[in-house]
N, C-alpha and C positions, 0 to 999 in steps of 0.2 A: 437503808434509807435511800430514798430517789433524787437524786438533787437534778433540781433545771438546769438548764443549758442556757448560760448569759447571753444572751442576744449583742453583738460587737456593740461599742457605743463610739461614740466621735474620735475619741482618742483612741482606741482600736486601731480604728483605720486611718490616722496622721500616724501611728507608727507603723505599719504596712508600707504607708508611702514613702516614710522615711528608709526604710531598710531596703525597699528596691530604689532608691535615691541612691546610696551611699554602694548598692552591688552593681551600679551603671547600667539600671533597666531602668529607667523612666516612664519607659512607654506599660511597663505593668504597675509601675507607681499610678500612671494615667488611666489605667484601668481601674484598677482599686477607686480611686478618686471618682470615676463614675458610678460606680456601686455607691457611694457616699452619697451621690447628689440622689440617686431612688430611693435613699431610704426612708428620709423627711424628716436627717435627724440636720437637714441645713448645712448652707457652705459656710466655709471656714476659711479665714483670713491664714491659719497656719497651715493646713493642706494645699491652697493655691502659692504659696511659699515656695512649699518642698517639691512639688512637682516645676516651678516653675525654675528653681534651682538645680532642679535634676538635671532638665533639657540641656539649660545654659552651660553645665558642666560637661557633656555630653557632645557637644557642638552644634545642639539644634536649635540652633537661636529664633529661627521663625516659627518654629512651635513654640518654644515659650515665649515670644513675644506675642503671640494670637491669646494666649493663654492670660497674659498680664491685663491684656484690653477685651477679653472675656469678663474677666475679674471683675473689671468696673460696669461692665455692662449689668451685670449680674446685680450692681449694687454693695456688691463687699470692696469693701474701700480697704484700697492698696496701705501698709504701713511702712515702716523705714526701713524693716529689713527687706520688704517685698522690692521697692527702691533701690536699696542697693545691690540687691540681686538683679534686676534687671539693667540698672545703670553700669557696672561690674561686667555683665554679660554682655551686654552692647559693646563698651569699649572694645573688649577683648576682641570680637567681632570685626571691630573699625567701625560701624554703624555712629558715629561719634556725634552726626546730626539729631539724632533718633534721643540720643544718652545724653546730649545737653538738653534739650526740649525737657525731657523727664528730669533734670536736675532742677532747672529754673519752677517745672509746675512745684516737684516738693516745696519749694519756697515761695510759691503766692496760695498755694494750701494751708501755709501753716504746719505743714509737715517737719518737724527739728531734723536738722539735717545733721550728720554724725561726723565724725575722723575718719569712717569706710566711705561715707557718702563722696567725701570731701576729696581723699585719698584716690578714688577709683577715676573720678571726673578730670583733674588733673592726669594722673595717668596718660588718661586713653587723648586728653588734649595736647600734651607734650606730645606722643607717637603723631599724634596727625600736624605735628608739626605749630600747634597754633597757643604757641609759648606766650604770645601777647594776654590771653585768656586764661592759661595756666596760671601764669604769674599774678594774674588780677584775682584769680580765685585762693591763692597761695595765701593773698595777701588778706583778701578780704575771710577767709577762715582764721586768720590771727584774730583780725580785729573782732571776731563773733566768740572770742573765747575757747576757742575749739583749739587745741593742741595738738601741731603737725609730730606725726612718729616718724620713725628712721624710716618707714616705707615713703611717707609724705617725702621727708627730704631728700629721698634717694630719687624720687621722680623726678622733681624738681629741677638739682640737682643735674640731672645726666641729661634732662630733657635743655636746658642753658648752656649747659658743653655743646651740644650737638650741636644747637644752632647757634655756636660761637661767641653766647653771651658770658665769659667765661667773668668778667668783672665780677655779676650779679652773684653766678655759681660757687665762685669762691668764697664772696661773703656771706652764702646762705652754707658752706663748709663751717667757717668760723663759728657762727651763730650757732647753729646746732650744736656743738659743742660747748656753747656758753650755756646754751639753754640745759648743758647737761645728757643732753643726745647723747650715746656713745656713737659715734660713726661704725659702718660693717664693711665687710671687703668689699659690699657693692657703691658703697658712697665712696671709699677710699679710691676705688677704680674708676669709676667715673670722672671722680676730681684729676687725680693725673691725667688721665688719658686727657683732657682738657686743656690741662697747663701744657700736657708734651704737644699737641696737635696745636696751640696758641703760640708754643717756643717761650715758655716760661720755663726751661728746664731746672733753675734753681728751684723756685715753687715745686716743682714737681717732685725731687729729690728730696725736700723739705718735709713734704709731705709724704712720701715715701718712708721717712726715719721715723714722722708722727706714728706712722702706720707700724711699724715695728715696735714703737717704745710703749704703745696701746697693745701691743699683744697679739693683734690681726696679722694671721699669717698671711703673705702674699702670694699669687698666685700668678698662673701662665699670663693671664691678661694683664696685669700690673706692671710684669718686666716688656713682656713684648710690647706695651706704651709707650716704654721708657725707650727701650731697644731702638725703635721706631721712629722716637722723638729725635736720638741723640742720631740718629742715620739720615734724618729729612734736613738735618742741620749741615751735615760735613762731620761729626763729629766721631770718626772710627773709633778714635783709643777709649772713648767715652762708650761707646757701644758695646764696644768687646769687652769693658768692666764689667758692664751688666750683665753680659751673656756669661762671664764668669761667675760673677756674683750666684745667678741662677743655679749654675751647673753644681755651685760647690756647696748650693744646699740639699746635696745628696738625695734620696729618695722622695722628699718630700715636696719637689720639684720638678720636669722632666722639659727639660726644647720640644714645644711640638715641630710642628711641620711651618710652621709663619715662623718662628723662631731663626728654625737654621734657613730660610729661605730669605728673610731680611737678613742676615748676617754671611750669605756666603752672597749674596748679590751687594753687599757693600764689599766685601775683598778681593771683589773681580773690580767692581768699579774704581777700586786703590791699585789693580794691577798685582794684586796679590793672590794668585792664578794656581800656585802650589798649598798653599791655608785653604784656600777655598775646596780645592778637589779634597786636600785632606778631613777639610769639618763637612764634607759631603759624603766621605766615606766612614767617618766617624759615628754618620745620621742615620746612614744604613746597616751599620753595625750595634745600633743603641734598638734597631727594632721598628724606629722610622722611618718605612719608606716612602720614597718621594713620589711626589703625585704629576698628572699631566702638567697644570698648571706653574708647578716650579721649575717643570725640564723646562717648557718651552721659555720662562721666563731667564734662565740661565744662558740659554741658547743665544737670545736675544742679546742680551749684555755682552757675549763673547762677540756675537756676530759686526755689532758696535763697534766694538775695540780690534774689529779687521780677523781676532783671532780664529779663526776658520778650523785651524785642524781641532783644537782643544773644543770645539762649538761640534764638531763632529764626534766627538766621545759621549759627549750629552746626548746629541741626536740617535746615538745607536740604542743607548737605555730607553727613548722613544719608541725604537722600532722595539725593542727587545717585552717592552713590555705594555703593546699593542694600543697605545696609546695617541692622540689625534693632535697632527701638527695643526696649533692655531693659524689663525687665517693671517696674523701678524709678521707671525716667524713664518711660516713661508714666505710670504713679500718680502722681506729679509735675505733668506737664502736663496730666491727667485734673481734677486740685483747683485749676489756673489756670485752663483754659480755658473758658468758657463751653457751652451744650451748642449754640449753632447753631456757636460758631467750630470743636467738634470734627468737627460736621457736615462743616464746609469743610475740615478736616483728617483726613479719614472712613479716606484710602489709608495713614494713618499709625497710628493708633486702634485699624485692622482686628484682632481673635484680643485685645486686651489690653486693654481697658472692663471 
């Protein structure tokens, strides 16, 4: 028996586009999608979706944004996930002017706006800084019934740390957990880093144990907060608990490199010149090597406290492992050095006199 050959139908080809959406070919999801449009089988509010999702994933944001105002031209009217796909992909973008415009039209359309709608716009508001508008839309998705998730509050959240509204951030901590939230290592980190960079160090510590008695294991960024916090204070022997604390959760923890670099720059600044060299040697022997950035920053602190020869043992690991005296620490070792010793140190000198 002979049987025909089905001629593709609509859904065919929306999973075509889908499959080279999700294998990071968009542009043959965008082919497919033009076979779609000659066949006369009509556009489709879910093929203009996936392809315009593709792009955005992809980082070709002015492809899919020609595509989304194709869309309307066309007369297929955008829906709430085509919205939050482009609202989503803009943020990411920074295009944040472009991604509020389209946030405000969904709501004089009539369009119901969602916990991703809600979620994304906030976001990409907080990154550009403009916390006044996050927080009004924070606020005003409560009052529309819409239920902010742990992603909602972790925007939120980190974006009130950053810009020093720590009052707000911390009640919108609490709250979430009244509401039943569980907080993630990213709310939890956020929050300290907050409290340490405001000098709430009890808060911070507080919340640090919340953070353990929840079961959330801590991580590099949570100590080095803390680390950080108790170092911007004066506070060494508070520091060096932490840095213990860290160390003595075995595997499941490691000092990066901001780690041992806060903590041997606070034990030169305590004059404590032999701890230092030794958790510098300890850092190199753990597998962490030091990078430009923390020679020259070491150099510096010795060069401060006059100590010159021990400033020159760091500067040889510079030379030794071809690395660029900043433009700092030379100024530095330019007003120690004599002008025959710079002579003698001419290879180092070179482009920054």
């Amino acid at each position: 028996m002979c049987l025909s050959q089905a001629a593709p139908n609509r859904y065919t080809y929306n999973i075509l586009i889908d499959c080279y959406g999700r294998a990071h070919r968009p542009d043959l999801g965008l082919a497919i999608f033009g076979r779609l449009l000659k066949t006369g089988l009509g556009q489709n509010v879910v093929a203009y979706n996936t392809v315009i999702d593709g792009f955005f994933k992809e980082g070709e944001v002015d492809k899919a944004y020609d595509i989304f105002r194709e869309m309307k031209k066309q007369g297929i009217s955008p829906d709430v996930v085509t919205y939050n796909s482009t609202i989503d992909g803009l943020c990411k973008s920074k295009a944040m002017d472009k991604a509020y415009d389209l946030f405000r039209k969904m709501k004089t359309q009539g369009i119901s706006l969602d916990v991703v709608t809600y979620t994304s716009t906030i976001d990409g508001l907080c990154k550009s800084k403009a916390m006044d508008k996050a927080y009004d839309l924070f606020r005003e998705m409560k009052k529309q019934g819409i239920s902010p998730d742990v992603v909602t509050y972790n925007s939120i959240i980190d974006g009130l740390c950053k810009s020093k509204a720590m009052d707000k951030a911390y009640d919108l901590f609490r709250e979430m957990k009244k509401q039943g939230i569980s907080p993630d290592v990213v709310t939890y980190n956020s929050t300290i880093d907050g409290l340490c960079k405001s000098k709430e160090m009890d808060k911070a510590e507080m919340v640090l144990q919340q953070m353990l008695d929840a079961g959330v294991q801590p991580n590099n960024i949570t100590y080095n907060s803390l680390i950080n916090g108790y170092s911007s204070l004066g506070m060494w022997k508070e520091s060096v608990r932490m840095f213990k604390d860290m160390s003595n959760c075995g595997l499941t923890l490691v000092p990066d490199i901001y780690t041992y670099g806060v903590m041997i720059n606070n034990l030169l600044k305590v004059d404590s010149f032999e701890e230092a060299d030794n958790l510098f040697s300890s850092m190199e022997k753990s597998g962490c090597a030091p990078d430009s950035r923390l020679l020259n920053g070491i150099i510096r602190t010795l060069l401060r406290k006059a100590e010159v020869a021990k400033a020159g043992n760091y500067l040889s690991k510079i030379d030794e492992n071809n690395f660029a005296v900043e433009a700092s620490t030379a100024s530095l070792l330019l007003s120690l050095f004599s002008m025959e010793e710079q002579m003698n140190l001419g290879h180092i000198f070179v482009g920054l006199s």
